[in-house]
DOLO-536347 format. One record per residue (C-alpha): y, x, z; residue number from 0; residue in three letters. Coordinates in steps of 0.5 Angstrom, whole numbers, plus 2048, in hexadecimal, padded with zeros to 3 digits. Layout:
REM residues N
+-----+-----+-----+------+------+
!   y !   x !   z ! resi ! resn !
+-----+-----+-----+------+------+
!   Y !   X !   Z !  NUM !  ala !
...
+-----+-----+-----+------+------+
//
This chain:
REM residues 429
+-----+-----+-----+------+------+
!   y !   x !   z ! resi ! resn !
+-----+-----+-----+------+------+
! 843 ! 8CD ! 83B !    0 !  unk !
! 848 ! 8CE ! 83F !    1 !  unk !
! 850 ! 8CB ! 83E !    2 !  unk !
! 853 ! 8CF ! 83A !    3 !  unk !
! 859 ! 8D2 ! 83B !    4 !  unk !
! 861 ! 8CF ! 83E !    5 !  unk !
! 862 ! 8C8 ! 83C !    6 !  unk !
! 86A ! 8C9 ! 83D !    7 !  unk !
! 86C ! 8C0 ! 840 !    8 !  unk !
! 872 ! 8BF ! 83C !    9 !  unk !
! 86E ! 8C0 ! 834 !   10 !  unk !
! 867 ! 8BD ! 836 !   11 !  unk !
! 86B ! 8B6 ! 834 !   12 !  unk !
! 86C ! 8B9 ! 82E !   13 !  unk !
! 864 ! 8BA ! 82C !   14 !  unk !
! 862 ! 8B3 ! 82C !   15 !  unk !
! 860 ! 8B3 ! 825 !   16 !  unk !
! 85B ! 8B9 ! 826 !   17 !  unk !
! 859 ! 8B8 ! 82D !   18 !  unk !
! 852 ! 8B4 ! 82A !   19 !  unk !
! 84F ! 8AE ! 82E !   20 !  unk !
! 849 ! 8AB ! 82B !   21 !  unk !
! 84D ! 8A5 ! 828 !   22 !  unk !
! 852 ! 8A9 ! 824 !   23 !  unk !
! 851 ! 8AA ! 81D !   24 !  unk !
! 84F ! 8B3 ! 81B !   25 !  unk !
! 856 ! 8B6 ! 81B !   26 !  unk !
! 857 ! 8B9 ! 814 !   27 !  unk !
! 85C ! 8BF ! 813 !   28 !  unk !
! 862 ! 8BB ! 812 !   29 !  unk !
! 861 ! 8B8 ! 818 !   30 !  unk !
! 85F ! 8BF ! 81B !   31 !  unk !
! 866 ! 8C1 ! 817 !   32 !  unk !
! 86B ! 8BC ! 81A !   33 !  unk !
! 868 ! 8BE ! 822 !   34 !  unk !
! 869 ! 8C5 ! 820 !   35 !  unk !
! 870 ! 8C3 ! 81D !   36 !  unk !
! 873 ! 8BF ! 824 !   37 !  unk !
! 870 ! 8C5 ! 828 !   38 !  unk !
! 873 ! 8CB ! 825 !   39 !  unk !
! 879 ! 8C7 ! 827 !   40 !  unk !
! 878 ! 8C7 ! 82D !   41 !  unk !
! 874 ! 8CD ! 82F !   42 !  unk !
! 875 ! 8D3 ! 82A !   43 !  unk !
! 878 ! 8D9 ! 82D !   44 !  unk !
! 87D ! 8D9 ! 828 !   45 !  unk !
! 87E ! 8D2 ! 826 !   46 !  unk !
! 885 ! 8D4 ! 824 !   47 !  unk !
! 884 ! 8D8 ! 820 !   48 !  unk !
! 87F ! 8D5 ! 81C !   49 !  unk !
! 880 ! 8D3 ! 814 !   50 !  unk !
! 882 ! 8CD ! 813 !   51 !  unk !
! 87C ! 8C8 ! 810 !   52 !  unk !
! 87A ! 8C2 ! 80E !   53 !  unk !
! 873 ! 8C2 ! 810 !   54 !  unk !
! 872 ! 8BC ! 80B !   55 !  unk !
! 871 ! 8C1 ! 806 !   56 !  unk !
! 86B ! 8C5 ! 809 !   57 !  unk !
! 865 ! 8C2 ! 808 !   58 !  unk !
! 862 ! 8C4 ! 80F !   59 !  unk !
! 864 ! 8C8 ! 815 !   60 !  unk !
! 862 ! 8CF ! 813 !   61 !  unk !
! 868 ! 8CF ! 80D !   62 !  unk !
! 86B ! 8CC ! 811 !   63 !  unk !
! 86C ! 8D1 ! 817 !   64 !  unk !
! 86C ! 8D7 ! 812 !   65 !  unk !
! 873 ! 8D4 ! 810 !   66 !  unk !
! 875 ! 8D2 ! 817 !   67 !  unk !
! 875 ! 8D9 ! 819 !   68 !  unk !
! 87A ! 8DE ! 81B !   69 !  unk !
! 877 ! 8E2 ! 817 !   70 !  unk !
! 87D ! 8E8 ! 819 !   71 !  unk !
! 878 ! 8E9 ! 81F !   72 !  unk !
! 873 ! 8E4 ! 81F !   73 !  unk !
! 86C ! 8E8 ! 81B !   74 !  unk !
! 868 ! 8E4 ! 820 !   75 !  unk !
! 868 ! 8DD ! 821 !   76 !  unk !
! 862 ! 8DA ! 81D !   77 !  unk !
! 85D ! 8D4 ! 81D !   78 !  unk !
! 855 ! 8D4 ! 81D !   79 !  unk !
! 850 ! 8CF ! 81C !   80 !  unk !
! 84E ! 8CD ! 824 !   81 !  unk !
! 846 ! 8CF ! 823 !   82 !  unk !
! 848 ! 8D5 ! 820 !   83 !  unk !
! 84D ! 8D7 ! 826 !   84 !  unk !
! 849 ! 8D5 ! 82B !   85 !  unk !
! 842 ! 8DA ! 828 !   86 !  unk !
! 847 ! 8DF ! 827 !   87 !  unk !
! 84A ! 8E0 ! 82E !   88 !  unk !
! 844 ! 8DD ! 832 !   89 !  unk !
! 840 ! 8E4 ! 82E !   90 !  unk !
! 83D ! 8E1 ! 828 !   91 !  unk !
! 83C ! 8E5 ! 822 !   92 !  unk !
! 83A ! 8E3 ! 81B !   93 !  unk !
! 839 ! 8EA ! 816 !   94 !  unk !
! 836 ! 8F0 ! 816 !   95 !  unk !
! 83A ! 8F2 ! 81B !   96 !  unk !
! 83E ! 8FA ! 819 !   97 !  unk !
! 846 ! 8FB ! 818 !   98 !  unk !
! 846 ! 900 ! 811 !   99 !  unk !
! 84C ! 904 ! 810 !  100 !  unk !
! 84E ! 90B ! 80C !  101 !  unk !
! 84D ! 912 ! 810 !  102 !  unk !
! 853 ! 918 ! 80E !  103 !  unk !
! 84F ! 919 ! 808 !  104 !  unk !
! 84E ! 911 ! 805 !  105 !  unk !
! 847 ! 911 ! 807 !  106 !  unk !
! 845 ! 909 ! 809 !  107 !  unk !
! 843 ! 90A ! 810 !  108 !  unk !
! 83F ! 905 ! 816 !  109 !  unk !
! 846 ! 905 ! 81A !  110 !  unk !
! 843 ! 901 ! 81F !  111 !  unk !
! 83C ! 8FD ! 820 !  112 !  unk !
! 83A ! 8F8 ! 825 !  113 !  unk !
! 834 ! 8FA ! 829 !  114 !  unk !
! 830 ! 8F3 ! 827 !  115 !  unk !
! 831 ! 8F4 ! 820 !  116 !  unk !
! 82C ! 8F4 ! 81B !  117 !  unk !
! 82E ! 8FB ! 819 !  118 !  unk !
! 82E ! 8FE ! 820 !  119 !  unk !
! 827 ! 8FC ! 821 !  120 !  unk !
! 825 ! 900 ! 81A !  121 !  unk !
! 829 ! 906 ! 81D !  122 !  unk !
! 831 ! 905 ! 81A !  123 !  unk !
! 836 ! 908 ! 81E !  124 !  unk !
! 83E ! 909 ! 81D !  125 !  unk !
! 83E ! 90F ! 81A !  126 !  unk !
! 839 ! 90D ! 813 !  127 !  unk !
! 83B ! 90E ! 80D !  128 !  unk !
! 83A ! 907 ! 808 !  129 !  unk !
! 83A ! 90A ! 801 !  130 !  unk !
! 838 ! 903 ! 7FF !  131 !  unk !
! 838 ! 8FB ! 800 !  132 !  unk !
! 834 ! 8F8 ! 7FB !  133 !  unk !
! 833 ! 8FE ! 7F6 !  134 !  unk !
! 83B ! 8FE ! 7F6 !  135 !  unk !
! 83E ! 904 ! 7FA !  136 !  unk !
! 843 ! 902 ! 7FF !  137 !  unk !
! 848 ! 908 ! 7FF !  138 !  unk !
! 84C ! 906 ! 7FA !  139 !  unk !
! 84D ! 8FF ! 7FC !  140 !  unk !
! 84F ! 901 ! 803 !  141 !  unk !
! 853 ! 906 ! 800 !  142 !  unk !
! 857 ! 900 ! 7FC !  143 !  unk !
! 858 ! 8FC ! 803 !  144 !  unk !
! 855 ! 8F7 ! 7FF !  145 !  unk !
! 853 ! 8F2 ! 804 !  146 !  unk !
! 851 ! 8ED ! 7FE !  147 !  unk !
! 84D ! 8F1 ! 7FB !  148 !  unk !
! 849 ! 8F3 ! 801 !  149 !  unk !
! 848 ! 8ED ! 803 !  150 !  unk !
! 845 ! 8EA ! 7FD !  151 !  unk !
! 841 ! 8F0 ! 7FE !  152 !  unk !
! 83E ! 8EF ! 805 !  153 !  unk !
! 83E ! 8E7 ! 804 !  154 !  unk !
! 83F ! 8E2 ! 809 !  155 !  unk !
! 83D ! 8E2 ! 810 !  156 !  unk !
! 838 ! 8DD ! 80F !  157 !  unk !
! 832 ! 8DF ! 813 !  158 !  unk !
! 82C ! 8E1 ! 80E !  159 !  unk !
! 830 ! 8E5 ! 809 !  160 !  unk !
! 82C ! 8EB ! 806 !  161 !  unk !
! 830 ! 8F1 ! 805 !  162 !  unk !
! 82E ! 8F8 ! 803 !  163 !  unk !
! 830 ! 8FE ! 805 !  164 !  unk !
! 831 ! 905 ! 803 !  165 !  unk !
! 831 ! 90A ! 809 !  166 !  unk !
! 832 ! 911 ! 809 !  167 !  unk !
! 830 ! 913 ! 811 !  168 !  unk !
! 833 ! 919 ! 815 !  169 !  unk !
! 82E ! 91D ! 813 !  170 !  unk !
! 82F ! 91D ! 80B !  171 !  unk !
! 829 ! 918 ! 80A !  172 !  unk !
! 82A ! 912 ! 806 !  173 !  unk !
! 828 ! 90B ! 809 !  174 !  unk !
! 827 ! 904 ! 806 !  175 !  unk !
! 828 ! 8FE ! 80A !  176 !  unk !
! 827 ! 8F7 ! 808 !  177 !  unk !
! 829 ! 8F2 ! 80E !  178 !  unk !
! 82B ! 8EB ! 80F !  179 !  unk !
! 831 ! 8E9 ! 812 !  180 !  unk !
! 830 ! 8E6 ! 819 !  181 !  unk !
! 832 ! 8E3 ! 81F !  182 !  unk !
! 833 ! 8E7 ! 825 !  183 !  unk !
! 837 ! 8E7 ! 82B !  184 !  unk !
! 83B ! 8EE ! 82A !  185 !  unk !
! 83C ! 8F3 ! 830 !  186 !  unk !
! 844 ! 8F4 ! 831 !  187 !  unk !
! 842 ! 8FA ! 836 !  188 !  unk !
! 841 ! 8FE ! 830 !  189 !  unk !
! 83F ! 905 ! 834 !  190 !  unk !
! 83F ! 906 ! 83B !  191 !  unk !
! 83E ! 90E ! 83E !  192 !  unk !
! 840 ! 914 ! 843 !  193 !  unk !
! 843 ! 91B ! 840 !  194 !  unk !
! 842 ! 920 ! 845 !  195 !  unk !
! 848 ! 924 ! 844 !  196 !  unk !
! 84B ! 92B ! 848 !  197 !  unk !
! 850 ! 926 ! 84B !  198 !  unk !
! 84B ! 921 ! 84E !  199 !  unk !
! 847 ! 91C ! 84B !  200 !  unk !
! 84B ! 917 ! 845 !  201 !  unk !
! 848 ! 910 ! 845 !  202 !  unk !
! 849 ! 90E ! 83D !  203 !  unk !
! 848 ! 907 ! 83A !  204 !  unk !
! 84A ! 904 ! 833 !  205 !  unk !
! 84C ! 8FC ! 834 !  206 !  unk !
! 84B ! 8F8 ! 82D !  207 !  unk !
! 84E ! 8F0 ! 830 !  208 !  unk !
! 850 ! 8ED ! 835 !  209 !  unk !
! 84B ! 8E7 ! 835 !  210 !  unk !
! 847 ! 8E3 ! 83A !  211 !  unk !
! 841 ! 8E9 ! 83A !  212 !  unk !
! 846 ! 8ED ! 83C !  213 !  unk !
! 846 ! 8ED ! 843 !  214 !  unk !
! 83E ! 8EF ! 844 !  215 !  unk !
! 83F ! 8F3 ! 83F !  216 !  unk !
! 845 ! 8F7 ! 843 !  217 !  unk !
! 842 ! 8F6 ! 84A !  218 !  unk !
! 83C ! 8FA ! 848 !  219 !  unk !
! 840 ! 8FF ! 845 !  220 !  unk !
! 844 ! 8FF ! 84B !  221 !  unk !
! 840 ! 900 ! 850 !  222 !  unk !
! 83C ! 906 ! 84C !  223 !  unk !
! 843 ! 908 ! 84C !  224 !  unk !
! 844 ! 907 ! 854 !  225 !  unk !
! 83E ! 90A ! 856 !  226 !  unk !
! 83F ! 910 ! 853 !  227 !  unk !
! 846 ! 912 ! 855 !  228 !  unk !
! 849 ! 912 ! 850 !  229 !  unk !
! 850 ! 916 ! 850 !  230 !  unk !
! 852 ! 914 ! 849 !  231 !  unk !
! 852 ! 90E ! 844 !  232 !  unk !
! 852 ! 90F ! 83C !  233 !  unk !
! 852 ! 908 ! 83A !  234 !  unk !
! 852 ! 908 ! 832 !  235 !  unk !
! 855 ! 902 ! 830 !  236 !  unk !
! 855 ! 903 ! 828 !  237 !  unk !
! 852 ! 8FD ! 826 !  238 !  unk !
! 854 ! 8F9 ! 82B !  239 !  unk !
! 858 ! 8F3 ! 828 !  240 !  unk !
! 859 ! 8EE ! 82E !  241 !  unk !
! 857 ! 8E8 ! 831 !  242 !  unk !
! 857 ! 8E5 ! 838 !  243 !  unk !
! 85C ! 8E7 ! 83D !  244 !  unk !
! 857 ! 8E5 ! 843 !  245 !  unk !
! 852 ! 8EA ! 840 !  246 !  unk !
! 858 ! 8EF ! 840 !  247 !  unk !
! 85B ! 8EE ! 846 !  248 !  unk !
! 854 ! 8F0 ! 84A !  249 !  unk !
! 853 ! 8F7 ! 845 !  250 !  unk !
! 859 ! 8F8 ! 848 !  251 !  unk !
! 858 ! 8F7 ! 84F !  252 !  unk !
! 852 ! 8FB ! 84E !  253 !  unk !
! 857 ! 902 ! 84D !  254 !  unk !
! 85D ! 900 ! 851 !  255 !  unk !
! 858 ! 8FF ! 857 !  256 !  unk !
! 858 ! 8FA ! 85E !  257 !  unk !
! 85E ! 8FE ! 85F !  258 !  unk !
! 863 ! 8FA ! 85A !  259 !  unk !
! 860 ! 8F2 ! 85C !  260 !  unk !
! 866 ! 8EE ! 85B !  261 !  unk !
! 86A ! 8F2 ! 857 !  262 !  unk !
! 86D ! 8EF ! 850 !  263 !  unk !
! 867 ! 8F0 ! 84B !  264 !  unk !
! 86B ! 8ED ! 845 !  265 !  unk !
! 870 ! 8E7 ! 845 !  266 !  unk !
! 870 ! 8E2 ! 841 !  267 !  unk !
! 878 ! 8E0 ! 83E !  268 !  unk !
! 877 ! 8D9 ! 83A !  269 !  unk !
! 87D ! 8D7 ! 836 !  270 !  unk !
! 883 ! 8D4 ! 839 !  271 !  unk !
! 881 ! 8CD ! 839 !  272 !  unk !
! 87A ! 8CE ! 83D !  273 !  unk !
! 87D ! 8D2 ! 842 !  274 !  unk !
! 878 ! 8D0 ! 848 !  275 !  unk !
! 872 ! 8D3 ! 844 !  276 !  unk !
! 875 ! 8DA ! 845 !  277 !  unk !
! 86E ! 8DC ! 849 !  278 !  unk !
! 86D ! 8E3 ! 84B !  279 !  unk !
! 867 ! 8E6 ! 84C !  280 !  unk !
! 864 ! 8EB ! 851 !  281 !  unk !
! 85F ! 8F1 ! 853 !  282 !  unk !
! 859 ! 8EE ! 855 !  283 !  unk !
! 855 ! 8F1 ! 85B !  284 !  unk !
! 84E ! 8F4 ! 857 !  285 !  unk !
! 848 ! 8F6 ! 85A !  286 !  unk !
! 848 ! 8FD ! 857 !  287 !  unk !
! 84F ! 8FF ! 856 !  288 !  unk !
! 851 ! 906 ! 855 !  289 !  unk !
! 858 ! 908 ! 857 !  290 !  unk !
! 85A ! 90C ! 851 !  291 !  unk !
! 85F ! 910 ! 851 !  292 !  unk !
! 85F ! 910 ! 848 !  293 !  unk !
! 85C ! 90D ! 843 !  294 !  unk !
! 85B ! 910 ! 83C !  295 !  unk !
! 85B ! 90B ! 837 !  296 !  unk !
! 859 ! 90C ! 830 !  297 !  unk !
! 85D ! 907 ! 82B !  298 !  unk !
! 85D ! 905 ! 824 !  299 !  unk !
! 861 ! 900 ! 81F !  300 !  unk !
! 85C ! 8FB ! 822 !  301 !  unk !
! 85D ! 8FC ! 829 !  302 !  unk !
! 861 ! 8F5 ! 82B !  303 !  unk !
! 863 ! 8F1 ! 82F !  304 !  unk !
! 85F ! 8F0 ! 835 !  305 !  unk !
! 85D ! 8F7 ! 834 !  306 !  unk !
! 864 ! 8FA ! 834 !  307 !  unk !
! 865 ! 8F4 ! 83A !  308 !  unk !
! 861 ! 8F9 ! 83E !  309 !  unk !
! 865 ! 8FF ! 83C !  310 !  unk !
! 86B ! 8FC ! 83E !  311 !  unk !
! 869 ! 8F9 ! 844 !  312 !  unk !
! 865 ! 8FF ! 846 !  313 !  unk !
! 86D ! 904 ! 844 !  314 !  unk !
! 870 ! 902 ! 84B !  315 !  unk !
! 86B ! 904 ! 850 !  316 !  unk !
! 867 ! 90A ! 84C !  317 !  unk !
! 868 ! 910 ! 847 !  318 !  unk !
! 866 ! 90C ! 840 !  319 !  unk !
! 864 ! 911 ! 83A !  320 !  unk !
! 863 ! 90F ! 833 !  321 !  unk !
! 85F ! 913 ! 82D !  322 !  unk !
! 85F ! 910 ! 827 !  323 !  unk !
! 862 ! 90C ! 823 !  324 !  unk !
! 869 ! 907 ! 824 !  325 !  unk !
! 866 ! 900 ! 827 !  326 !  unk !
! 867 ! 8FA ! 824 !  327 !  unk !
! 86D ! 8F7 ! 828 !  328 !  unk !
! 86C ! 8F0 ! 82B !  329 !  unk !
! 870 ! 8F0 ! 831 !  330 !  unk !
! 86E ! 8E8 ! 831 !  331 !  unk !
! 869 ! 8E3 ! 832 !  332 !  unk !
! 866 ! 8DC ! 830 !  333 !  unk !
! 864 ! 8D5 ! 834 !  334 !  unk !
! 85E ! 8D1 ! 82F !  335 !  unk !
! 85E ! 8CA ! 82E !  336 !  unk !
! 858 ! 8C7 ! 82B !  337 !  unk !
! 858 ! 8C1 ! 826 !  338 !  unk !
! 853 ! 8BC ! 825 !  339 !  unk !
! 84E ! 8C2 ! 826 !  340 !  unk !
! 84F ! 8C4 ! 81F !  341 !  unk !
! 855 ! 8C9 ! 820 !  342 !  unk !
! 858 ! 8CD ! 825 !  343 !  unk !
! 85F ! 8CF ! 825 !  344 !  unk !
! 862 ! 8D5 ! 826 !  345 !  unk !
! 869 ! 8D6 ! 827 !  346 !  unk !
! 86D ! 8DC ! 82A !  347 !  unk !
! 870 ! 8D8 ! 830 !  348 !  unk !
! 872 ! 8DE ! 835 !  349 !  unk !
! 874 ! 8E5 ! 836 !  350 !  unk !
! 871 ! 8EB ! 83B !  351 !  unk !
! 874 ! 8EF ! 83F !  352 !  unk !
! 872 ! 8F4 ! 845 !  353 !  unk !
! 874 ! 8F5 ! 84C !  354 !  unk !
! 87A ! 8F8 ! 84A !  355 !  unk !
! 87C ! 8F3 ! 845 !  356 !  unk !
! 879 ! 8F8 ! 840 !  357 !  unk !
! 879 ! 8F3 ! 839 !  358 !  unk !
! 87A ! 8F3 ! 832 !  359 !  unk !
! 876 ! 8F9 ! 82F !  360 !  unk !
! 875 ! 8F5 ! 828 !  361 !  unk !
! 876 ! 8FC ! 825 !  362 !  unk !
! 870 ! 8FE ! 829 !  363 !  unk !
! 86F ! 904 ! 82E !  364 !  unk !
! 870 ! 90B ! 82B !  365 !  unk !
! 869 ! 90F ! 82D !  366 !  unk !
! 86B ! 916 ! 830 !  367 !  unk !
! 866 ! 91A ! 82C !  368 !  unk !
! 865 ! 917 ! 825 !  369 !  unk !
! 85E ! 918 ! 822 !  370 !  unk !
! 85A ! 915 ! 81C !  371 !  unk !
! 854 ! 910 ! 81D !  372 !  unk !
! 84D ! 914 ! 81D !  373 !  unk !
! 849 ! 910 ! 81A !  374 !  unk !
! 844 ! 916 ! 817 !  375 !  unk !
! 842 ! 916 ! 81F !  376 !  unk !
! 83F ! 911 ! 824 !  377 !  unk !
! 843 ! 90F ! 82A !  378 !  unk !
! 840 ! 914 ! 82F !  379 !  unk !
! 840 ! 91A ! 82B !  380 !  unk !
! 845 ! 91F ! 82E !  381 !  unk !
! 847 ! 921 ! 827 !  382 !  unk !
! 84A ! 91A ! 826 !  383 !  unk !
! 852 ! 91C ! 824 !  384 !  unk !
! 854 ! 916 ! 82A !  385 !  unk !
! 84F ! 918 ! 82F !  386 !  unk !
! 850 ! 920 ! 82E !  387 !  unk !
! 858 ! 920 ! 830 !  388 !  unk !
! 856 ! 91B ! 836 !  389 !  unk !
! 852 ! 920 ! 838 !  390 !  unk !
! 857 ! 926 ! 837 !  391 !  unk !
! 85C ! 923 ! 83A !  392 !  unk !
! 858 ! 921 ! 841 !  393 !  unk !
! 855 ! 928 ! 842 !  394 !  unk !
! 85C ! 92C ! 83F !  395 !  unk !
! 861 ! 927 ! 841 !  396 !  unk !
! 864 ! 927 ! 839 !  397 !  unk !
! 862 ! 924 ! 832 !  398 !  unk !
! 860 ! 929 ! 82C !  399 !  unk !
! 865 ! 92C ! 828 !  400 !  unk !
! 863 ! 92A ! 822 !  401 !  unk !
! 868 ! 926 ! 81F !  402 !  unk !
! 868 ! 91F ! 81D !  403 !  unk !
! 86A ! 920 ! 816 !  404 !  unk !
! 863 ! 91F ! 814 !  405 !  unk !
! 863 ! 919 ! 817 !  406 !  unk !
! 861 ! 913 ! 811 !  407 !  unk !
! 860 ! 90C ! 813 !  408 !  unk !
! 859 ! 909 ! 80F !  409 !  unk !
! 857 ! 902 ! 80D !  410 !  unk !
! 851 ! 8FF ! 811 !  411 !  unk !
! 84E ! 8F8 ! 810 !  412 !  unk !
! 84A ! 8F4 ! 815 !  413 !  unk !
! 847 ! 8EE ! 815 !  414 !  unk !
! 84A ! 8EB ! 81B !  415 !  unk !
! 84F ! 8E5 ! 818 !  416 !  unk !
! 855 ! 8E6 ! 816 !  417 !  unk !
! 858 ! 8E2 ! 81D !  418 !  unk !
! 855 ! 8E7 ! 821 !  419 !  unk !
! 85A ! 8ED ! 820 !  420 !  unk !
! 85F ! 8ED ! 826 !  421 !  unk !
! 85D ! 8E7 ! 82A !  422 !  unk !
! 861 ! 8E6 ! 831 !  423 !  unk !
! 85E ! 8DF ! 833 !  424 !  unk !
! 85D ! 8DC ! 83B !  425 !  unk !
! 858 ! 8D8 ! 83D !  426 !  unk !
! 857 ! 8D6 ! 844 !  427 !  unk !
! 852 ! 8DA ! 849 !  428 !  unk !
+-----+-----+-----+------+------+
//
């Protein structure tokens, strides 16, 4: 396993009781709590704005953090178990491996499913209706957005558990399914293909996470792209809530092209008492970069963090359209400090901006064409609401007039943890 991540020299004093040697007792989570306590001190972006604590009161670290933050602006610092972190990043997977949401008249739907799943060998794909979980119909759950219930529902995400389910395919035909939940490395390259257009031949790929299989991943999606000349890129980014800034750095080089090497891809903006980690990042030399002259991305509530980095970088130096929904909003990031290899910390300890200085879009980006999540249908059908106004506006030049008044915005559950929505993290390549 690699080192991970930016270890900043002026808090590695403070992790003495988590740094965890072979005669040092197990840390326990008040131990854990008081390391986390000194280091939000020191390091949290907005350490001066944090609610007075005393940590005494907070029995381990992660109560703690939750009453540390800066909660105006701060949905995103967290606390994750170190095993489950690292699984988590380095591709692992332990479920049946689907996002379920609502379509536009609250049918539940496979929104989005792995292609190592146990369901995607049996022929499930985004797009399924899912009548029933064990014997109990789905529909109304997600429609409460009662995400206890859902998951009392699905069951824990332990490897063996059997759930059965209760499918209606894309031709009408009832299927029922009983499969165990597994563990599997997922592919963050969700769909890879090319859209022969009037105006040319249109790369379009959908992007899951920014995790360490990602940059394989990209370089073969990549070098289809560059091999067939491609003129433009819908890049949909709808599910894609965030991770490594390395891994968003080389998606980035890819579409800027060799043309940009050297040029500010993100700068880092720490809080006014580490001022000498301010970093930036640049282009990259790829070797299948593309030169784009726009990019089309697609974008959801979901779409945060490194996602919307990427856009942000990319606004400078290319015309950036955006169909879909307003993104999340995380204009920042996080550096990681592991303690005792039980926990991994987490806080929000510095901000983004591009080459222009452009920053703080804690609003999120706004798209230019407002359009619903399709979810009746799969990712490369043209029908699909999303892809459908890319398509338009590449071959005509402007979006559909169909108004965004029939926009909704409906409930969607995965079975990712909760700490893996709108991540931002470093870690050293």
């Amino acid at each position: 396993m690699k080192k991970l991540l930016f270890f900043l020299v002026t808090v590695i004093t403070l992790m003495g009781s988590c740094k965890k040697e072979i005669t040092e007792p197990e840390v326990t989570p008040a131990m854990a709590r008081d390391t986390l306590y000194f280091l939000m001190k020191d390091v949290y972006y907005w350490y001066n704005l944090m609610p007075s604590v005393n940590r005494l009161e907070y029995a381990d670290p992660y109560t703690l953090l939750d009453a540390m933050r800066y909660k105006e602006l701060d949905r995103w610092s967290f606390v994750a178990d170190y095993d489950e972190f690292i699984a988590e990043m380095e591709g692992t997977f332990v479920g049946h491996g689907f996002r379920i949401g609502l379509d536009e008249t609250n049918k539940a739907r496979i929104a989005m499913i792995y292609k190592n799943a146990p369901l995607y060998s049996l022929g499930v794909r985004r797009g399924w209706i899912v009548k029933e979980i064990n014997d109990v119909e789905v529909a109304p759950i997600l429609l409460s957005e009662d995400g206890a219930a859902y998951s009392e529902l699905i069951q824990p995400s332990t490897a063996g558990i059997i759930n059965k389910f209760l499918f209606e395919n894309p031709d009408g035909v009832e299927v029922t399914i009983s499969t165990a939940k597994s563990s599997f490395t997922i592919n963050s390259v969700i769909l890879y293909d090319t859209l022969h257009l009037s105006s040319g031949i249109t790369g379009h790929l959908v992007f899951e996470s920014f995790i360490e299989p990602s940059e394989e991943e990209l370089a073969e999606a990549f070098q289809y792209f560059y091999n067939n000349n491609v003129k433009d890129l819908i890049l949909d980014l709808r599910y894609n809530s965030g991770g490594y800034l390395y891994v968003a750095q080389t998606l980035s080089s890819y579409i800027a092209g060799n043309g940009h090497t050297g040029t500010a891809f993100a700068k880092l903006v720490y809080n006014d008492k580490l001022t000498f980690a301010n970093k930036t990042f640049n282009f990259k030399t790829t070797p299948y970069p593309l030169a784009l002259q726009r990019l089309f991305v697609i974008t959801s509530r979901l779409t945060a963090s490194a996602s919307e980095a990427v856009m942000n970088s990319l606004t400078p130096l290319l015309n950036v359209y955006k169909i879909g929904d307003i993104t999340n909003g995380k204009p920042t990031g996080m550096d990681g400090w592991p303690c005792g290899k039980k926990y991994f910390f987490w806080p929000i300890t510095f901000k983004t901006v591009n080459s222009l200085d452009e920053g703080d879009f804690f609003e999120g980006f706004y798209p230019d064409k407002l359009t619903v999540d399709d979810i009746s249908r799969d990712f490369d059908n043209r029908e699909e609401e999303c892809l459908r106004e890319a398509i338009q506006y590449i071959e005509t030049g402007s979006f559909s007039a169909k108004g965004s008044q029939d926009f909704s915005r409906k409930a969607q559950f995965s079975e990712k943890p909760e700490w893996m929505n709108n991540t931002f993290v470093l870690r050293n390549k």
